[in-house]
Each structure stands twice: as C-alpha cells, then as structure tokens.
N, C-alpha and C positions, 0 to 999 in steps of 0.2 A: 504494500500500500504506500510505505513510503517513499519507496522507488517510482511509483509509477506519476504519485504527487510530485516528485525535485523536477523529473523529465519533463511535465507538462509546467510546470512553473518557472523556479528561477531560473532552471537550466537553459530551458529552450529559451526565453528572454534575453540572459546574456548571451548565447553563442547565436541568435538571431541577425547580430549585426557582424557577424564575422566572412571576411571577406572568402573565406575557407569553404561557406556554403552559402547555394541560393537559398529562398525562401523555399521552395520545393523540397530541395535535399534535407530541409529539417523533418521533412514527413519520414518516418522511419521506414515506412513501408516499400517507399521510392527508393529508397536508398540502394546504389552499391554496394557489394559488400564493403570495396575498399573507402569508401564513406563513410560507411558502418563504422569501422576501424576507425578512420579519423574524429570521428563523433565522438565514439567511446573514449579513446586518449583526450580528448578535447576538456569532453567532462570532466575524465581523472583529472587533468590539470588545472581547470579549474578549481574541484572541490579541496585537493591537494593547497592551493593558492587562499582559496576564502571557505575554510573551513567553519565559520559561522553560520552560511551558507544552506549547511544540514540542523543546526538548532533552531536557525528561525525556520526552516519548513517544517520539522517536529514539533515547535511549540504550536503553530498556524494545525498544524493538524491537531494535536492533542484538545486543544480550544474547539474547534468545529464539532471533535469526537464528543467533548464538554456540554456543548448546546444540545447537538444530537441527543443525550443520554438524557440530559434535564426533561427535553420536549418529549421522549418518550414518559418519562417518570410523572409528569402531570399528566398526560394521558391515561396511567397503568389509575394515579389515585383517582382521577373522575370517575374513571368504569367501576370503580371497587368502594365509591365514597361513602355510601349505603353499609356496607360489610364492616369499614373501616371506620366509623361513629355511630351504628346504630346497631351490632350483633345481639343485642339484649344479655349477655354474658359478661362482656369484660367491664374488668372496674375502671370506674371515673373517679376520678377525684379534680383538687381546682376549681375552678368554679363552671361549675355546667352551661354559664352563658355566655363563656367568655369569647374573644372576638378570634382568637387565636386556639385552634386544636393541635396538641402535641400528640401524638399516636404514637407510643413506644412498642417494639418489637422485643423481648428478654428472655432470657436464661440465666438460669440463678446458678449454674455452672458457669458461667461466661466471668472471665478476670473481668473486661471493658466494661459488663455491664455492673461487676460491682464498684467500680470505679469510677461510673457515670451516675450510679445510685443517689449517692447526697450530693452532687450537681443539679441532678433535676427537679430534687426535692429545693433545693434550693432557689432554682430558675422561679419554677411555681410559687412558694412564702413572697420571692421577691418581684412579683408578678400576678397582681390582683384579677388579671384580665386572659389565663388562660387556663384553658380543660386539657387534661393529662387523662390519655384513655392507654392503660395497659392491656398489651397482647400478650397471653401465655404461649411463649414457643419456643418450646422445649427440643432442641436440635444436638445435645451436646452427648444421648446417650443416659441409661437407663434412670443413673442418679436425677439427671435433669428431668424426666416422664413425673419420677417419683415427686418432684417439688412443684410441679407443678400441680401434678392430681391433688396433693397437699392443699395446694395455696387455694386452688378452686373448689374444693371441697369446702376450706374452713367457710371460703366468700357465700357459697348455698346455703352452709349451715345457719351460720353465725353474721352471716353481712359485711357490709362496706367497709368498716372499721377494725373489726376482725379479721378482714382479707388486706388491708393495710399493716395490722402487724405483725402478723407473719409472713409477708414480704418482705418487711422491711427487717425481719432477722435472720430470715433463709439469706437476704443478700448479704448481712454483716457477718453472716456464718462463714468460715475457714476449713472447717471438718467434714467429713463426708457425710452425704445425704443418707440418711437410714432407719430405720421404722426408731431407733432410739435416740437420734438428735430430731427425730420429726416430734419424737414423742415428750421430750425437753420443751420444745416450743410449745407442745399444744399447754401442756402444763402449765408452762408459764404464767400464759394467758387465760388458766384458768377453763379449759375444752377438752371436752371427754374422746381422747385417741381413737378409741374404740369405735365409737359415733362416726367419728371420722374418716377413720379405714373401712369402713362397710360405705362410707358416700363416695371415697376415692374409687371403689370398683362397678361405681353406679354408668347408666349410660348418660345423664346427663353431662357429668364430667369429662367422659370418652368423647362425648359430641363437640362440646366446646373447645377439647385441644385439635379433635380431629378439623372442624372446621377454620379453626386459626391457621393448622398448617395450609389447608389449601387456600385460603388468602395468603399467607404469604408466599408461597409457592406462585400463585397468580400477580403478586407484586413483584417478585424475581427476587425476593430477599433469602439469600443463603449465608448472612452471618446472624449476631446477635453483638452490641445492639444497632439496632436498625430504627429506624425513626421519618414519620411522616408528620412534618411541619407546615400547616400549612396547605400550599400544592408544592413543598418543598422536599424529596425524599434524602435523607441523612442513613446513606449506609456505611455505621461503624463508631467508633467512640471520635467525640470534640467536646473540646472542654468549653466551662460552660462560660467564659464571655463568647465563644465560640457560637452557640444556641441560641444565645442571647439578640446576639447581629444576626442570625436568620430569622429569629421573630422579630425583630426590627423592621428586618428587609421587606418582613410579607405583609407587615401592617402599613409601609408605605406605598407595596404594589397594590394593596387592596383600597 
C-alpha cells in the first residue's frame, strides 16, 4: 500500500519534470523495460537523496487510514446505538440525563482496565453532566466468565449499588478470581454467596454476557478497555485528562 501511495504521489511528481522521461514514459505500463530500469534507479536515488520523503507519505497515509477508521466507528455506534444505551441489563451510573454517554467495555482481568478504574470514577464525580453505562465483557478466560457472572448476578439480586460495589472490589482485587475471594466480597457487603451462585448459573445472567459479546463482537472491539464516547470509539486505556478532551471535543461537535 505504501509503495503503491510514494509511486503515484511524490514520486511521480518529482521525476515528472525530469528530462530523462516524457510524460508518457511515467505510465509504467508504456514503459521499456530499459525505462523501467531507469525509473527504478531514479527513485532509488531519489529516496536515497530525500529520505523524509517516505515519512511524510507514511504519516499522509496513516492520517487518511485515521479518518477512514473514525468514519467507520461512528457508523458501527449508530447501527448499535439502541444495544449500546438501552440493553435493559447493564449498569448506569452518573447521571442518567447527562449530555454526554460514556459506554465502557471491561474485564476485571484486564491490568488497563484496573488502571483506568478510578480514572473514570473520577472523570464522572468531576463531571456532573455525564452517564457511564458499563458493559460486562469478559474476554480474558475462565476467571474473567466467573467475575463477571458475579458482578451481574449480585446487580439482579441486590441492584445498582450493590453491583457498584463489587465492581469496584473485583477491580481493586490482585488475587485470583475464585468461589473464595468471590465469597470474601459477597461477605463483605453483607450477601448471601449461596443466593448468589445459584443466580450466577441462571439464564438470565448467561443472556446478558452472551449478548454483550455479540455487540461487541459487532462493534469490532477485541481488547478491554474499550470505550464509546460519545460517537467517539476509544479502543484501549488513556489517561484520564486524556477522556477528558474527548468529552470536551464531542460536547463542542455536538
């Protein structure tokens, strides 16, 4: 691709006026072979000579590749905007009317997503005007299944507040996921494990991680975390003045 960009760009531009060939001869197809030949050295010595040459055609591509991916990514979130703020499953928190929606993608396995953790909790306290809607998607392998069926389980049982904090301890958790640090949390807070492990093998739980993955599978997100701002898609951890200036950004596009 980027060979085929230098030839039809800089390339042929500067050796356009070279006395070496007509306008014709720059058609490769016309060409001699022994033109061919002189083309090719041509170029080499060019690129050899203004080696900057190949970075501004690589950044000029990378940019176009930039736009490309964005315009597909607001297209992926319109189609899926419905799935993506209205599943009747995932939790909200922030404020439900805010002018700005945060869509988080997470795995309580994921380093970045506990690392992004009190970032986002942060964004929101410091941000009266936006709704954080978390997606459970569990991609990291069996531990992450397990914390999740957890964290959605307690949210059926026990509600909104109770599915906040034991999210918010599965992520500050370090030790492995297991019916006995699951069993420490529910504790904590006061919730009967047991309860819990019989709603973890229910199908309404099976339904709501099962239909997360196929949204995200249909938004193309294969890390965690993943993040829809906006009609802005954030695939991967930024820190949070980083968040900050893309909800900036979408409240001045909107």
């Amino acid at each position: 691709m980027i060979r085929n960009f230098l030839k039809t760009t800089a390339l042929g531009l500067c050796l356009a006026g070279s006395s070496a060939f007509s306008a014709g001869a720059l058609d490769l197809a016309t060409m001699t072979d022994a033109e061919r030949a002189d083309f090719g050295e041509a170029v080499r010595e060019y690129l050899l000579e203004n080696p900057q040459v190949i970075m501004d055609a690589v950044a000029i591509l990378q940019e176009r590749e930039q736009q490309q991916e964005a315009a597909q990514d607001v297209d992926l979130i319109a189609a899926n905007l419905d799935a993506l703020h209205n599943d009747g499953f995932s939790w909200q928190g922030g404020n439900p009317d805010g002018d700005i929606t945060v869509v988080e993608f997470l795995d309580y396995r994921c380093g970045y997503c506990k690392r992004a953790h009190p970032e986002v909790k942060a964004m929101i306290e410091a941000d009266p005007n936006i709704r954080l809607i978390v997606k459970e998607y569990p991609i990291l392998g069996d531990e992450s299944v397990l914390a999740s069926r957890f964290a959605i389980a307690v949210k059926q049982l026990h509600g909104d507040e109770a599915y906040q904090n034991v999210s918010d301890a599965m992520m500050a958790m370090r030790g492995a996921v297991n019916e006995a640090s699951l069993t420490r949390i529910a504790s904590e807070f006061g919730h009967d494990m047991a309860a819990i492990a019989v709603q973890m093998e229910s199908e309404d739980v099976a339904t709501a991680i099962r239909d997360t993955r196929l949204l995200g599978q249909r938004m193309q997100i294969s890390g965690t975390p993943s993040f829809v701002i906006g009609d802005h898609m954030l695939r991967g951890y930024l820190p949070l003045d980083g968040m900050q200036q893309i909800v900036a950004d979408q409240r001045d596009e909107g």
